[in-house]
Backbone as ProteinMPNN parsed JSONL, in Angstrom:
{"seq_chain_A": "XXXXXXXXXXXXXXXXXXXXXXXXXXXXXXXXXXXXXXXXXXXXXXXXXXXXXXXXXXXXXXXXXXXXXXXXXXXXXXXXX", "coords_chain_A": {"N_chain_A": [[32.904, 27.568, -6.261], [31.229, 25.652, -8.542], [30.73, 22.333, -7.963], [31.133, 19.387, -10.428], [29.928, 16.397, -11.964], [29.22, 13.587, -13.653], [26.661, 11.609, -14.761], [26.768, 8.631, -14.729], [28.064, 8.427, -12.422], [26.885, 9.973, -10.718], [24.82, 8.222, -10.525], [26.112, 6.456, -9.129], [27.305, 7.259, -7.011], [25.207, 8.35, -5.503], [24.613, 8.558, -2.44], [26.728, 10.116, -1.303], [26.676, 12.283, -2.469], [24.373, 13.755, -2.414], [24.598, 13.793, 0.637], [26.85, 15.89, 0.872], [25.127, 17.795, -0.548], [23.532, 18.287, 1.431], [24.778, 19.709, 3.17], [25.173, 21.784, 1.984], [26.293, 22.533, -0.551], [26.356, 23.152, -3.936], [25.865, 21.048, -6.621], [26.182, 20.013, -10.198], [25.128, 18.061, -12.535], [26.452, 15.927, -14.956], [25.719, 14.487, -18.677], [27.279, 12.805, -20.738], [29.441, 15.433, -20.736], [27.189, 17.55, -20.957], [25.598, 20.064, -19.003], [22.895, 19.09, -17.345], [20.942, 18.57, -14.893], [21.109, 20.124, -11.341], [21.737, 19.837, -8.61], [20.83, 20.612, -5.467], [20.339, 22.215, -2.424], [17.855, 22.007, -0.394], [14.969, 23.998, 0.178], [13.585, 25.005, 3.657], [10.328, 24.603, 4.668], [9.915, 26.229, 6.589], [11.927, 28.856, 6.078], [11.241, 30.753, 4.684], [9.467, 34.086, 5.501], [5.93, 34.893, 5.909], [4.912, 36.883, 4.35], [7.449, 37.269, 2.819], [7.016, 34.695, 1.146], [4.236, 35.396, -0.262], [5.513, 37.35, -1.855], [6.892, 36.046, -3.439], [5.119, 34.506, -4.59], [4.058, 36.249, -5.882], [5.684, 37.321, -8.105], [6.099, 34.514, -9.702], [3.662, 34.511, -10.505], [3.548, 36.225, -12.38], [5.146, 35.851, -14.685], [4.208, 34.153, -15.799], [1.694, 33.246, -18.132], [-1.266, 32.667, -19.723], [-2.485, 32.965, -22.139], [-4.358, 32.58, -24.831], [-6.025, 31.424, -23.498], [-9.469, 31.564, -21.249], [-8.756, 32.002, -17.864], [-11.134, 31.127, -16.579], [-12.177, 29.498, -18.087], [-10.391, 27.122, -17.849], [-10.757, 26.967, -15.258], [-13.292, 25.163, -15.547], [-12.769, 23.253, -16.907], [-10.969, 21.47, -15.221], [-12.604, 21.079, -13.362], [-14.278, 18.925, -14.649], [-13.135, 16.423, -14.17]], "CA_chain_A": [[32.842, 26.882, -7.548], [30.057, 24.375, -8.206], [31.186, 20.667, -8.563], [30.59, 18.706, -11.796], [29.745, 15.14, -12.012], [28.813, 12.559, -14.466], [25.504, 10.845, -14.395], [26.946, 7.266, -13.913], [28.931, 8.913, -11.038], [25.648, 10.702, -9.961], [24.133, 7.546, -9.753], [26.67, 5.543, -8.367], [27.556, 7.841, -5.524], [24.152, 9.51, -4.958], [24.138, 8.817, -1.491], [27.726, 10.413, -1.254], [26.644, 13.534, -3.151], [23.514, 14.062, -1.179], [25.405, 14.191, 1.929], [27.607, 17.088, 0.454], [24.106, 18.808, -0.962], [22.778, 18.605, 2.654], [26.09, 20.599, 3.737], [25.495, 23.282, 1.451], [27.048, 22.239, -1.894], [25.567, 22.554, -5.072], [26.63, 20.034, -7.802], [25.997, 19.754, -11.648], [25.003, 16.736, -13.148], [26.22, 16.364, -16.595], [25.832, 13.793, -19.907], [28.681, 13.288, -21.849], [29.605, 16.87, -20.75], [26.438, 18.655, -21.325], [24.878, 19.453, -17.711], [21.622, 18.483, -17.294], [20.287, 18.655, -13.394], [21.712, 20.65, -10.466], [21.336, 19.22, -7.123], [21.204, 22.165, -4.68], [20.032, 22.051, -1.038], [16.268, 22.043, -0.653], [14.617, 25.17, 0.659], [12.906, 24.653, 4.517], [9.187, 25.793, 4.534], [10.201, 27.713, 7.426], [13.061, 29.685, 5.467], [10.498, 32.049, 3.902], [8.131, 34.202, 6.173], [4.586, 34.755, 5.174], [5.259, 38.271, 3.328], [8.027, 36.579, 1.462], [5.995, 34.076, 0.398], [3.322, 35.895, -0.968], [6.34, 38.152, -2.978], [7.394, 34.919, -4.613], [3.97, 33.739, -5.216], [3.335, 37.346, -7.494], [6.794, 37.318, -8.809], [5.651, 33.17, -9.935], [2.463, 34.726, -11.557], [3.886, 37.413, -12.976], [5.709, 35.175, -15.455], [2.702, 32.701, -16.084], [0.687, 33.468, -18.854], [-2.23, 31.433, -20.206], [-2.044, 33.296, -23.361], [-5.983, 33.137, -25.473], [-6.975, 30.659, -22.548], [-9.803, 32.783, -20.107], [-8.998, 31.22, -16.697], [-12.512, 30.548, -16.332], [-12.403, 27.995, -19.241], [-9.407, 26.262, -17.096], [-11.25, 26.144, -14.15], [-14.188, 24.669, -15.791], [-11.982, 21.679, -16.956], [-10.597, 21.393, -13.997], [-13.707, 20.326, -12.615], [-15.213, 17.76, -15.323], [-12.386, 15.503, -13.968]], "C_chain_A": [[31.952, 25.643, -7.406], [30.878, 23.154, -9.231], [30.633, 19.914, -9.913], [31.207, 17.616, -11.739], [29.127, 14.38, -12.765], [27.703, 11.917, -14.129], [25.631, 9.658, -13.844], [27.684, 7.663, -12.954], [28.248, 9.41, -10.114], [25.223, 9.353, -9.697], [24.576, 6.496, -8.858], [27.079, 5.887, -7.064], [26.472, 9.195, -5.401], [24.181, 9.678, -3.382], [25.531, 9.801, -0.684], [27.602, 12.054, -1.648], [25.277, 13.97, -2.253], [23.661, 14.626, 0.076], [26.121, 15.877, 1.582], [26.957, 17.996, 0.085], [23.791, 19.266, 0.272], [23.729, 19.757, 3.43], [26.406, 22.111, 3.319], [26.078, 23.308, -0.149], [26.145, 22.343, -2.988], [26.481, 21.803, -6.502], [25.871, 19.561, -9.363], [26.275, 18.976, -11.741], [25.457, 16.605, -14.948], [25.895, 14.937, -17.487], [26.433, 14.228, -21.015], [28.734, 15.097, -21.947], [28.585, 17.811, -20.95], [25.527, 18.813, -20.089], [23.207, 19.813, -18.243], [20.262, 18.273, -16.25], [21.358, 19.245, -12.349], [21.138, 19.663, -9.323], [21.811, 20.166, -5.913], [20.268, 21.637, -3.18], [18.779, 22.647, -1.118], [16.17, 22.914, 0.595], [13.55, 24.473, 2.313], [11.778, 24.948, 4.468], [9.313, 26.692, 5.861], [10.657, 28.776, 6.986], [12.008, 30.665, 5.388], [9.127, 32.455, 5.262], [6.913, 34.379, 5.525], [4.507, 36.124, 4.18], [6.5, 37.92, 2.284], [7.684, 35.806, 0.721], [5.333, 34.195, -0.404], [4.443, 37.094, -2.425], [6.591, 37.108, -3.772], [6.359, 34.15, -5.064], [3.671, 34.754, -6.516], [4.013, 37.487, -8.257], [6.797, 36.118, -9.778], [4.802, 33.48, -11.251], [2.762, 35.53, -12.585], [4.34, 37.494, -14.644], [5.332, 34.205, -16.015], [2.113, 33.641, -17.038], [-0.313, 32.72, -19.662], [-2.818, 31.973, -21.882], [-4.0, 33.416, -23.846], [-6.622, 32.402, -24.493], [-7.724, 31.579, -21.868], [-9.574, 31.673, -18.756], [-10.125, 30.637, -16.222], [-12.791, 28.96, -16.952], [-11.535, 27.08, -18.155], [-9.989, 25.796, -16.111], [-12.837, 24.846, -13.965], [-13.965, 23.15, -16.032], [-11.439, 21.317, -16.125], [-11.784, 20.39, -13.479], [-14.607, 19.451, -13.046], [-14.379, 16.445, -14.68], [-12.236, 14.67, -12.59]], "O_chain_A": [[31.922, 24.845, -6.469], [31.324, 23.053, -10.374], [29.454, 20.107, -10.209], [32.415, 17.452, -11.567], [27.943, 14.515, -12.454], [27.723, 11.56, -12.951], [25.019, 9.324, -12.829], [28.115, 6.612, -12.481], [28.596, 9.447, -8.934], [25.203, 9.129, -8.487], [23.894, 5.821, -8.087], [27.208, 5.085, -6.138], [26.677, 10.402, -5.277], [23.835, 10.768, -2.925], [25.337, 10.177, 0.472], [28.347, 12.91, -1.171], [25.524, 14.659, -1.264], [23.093, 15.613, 0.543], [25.726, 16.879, 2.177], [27.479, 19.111, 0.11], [23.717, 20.483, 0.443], [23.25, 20.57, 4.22], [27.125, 23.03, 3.712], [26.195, 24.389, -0.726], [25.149, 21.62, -2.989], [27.508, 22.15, -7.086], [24.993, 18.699, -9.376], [27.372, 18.582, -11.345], [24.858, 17.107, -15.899], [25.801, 14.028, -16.661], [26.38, 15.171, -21.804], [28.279, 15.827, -22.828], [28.963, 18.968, -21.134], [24.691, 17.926, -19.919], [22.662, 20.486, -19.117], [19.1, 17.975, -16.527], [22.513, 18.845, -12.499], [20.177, 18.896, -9.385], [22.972, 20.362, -5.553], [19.602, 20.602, -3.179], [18.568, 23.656, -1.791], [16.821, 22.823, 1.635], [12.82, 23.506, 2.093], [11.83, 26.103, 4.045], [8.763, 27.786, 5.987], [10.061, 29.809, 7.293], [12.039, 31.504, 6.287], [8.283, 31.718, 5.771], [6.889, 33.921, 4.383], [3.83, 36.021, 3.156], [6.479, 38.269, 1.104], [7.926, 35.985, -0.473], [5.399, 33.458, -1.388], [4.071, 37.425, -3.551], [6.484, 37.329, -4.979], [6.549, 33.212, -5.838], [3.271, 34.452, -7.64], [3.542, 37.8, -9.35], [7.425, 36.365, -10.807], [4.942, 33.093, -12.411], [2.17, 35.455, -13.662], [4.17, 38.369, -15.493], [6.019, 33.431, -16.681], [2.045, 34.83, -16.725], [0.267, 31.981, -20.457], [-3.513, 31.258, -22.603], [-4.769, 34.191, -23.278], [-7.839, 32.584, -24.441], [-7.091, 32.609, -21.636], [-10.206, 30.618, -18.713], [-10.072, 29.663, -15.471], [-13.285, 27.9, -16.569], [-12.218, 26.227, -17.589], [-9.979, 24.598, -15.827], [-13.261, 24.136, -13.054], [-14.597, 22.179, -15.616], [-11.329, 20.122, -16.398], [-11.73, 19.176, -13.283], [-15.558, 19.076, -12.359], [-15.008, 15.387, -14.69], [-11.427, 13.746, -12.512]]}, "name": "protein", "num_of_chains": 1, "seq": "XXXXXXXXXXXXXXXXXXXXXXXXXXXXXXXXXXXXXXXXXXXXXXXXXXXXXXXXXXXXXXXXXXXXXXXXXXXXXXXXX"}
C-alpha cells in the first residue's frame, strides 16, 4: 500500500520521506486531499541494459507525435537558436 502525505508534511519532513523513498517506498503527495506528485525511488542508469533501453526509447516514440509539424521544420528551429 502506497503512503499518503500532505504537502506541508512533504515539506516539512522531506528529508524523512526521502530516506523511506531510498528504501523502496513509494509515497503520494497530496493537496487538500487531491494527490498531486509521487515520490518513487529513482531508476539507476545501470538498471536497464542496452537492448532495454533502446525498447523504452521506441515504446517513448511510439507515443510522441508531432502531429502537422515535419520534423525537419523542428530541426531547423532548433538550430536558429
Amino acid at each position: 500500500m502506497m503512503k499518503t502525505v500532505g504537502a506541508y508534511e512533504a515539506k516539512t519532513r522531506l528529508a524523512q520521506l526521502l530516506d523511506r523513498v531510498a528504501k523502496g517506498e513509494r509515497i503520494t503527495i497530496t493537496r487538500h486531499g487531491v494527490p498531486v506528485a509521487v515520490l518513487s525511488p529513482a531508476q539507476t542508469a545501470n538498471s536497464l541494459t542496452v537492448a532495454e533501453s533502446i525498447r523504452e526509447l521506441q515504446r517513448f516514440r511510439r507515443k510522441r507525435r508531432l502531429g502537422e509539424i515535419p520534423l525537419r521544420r523542428l530541426i531547423e528551429e532548433g538550430r536558429r537558436y
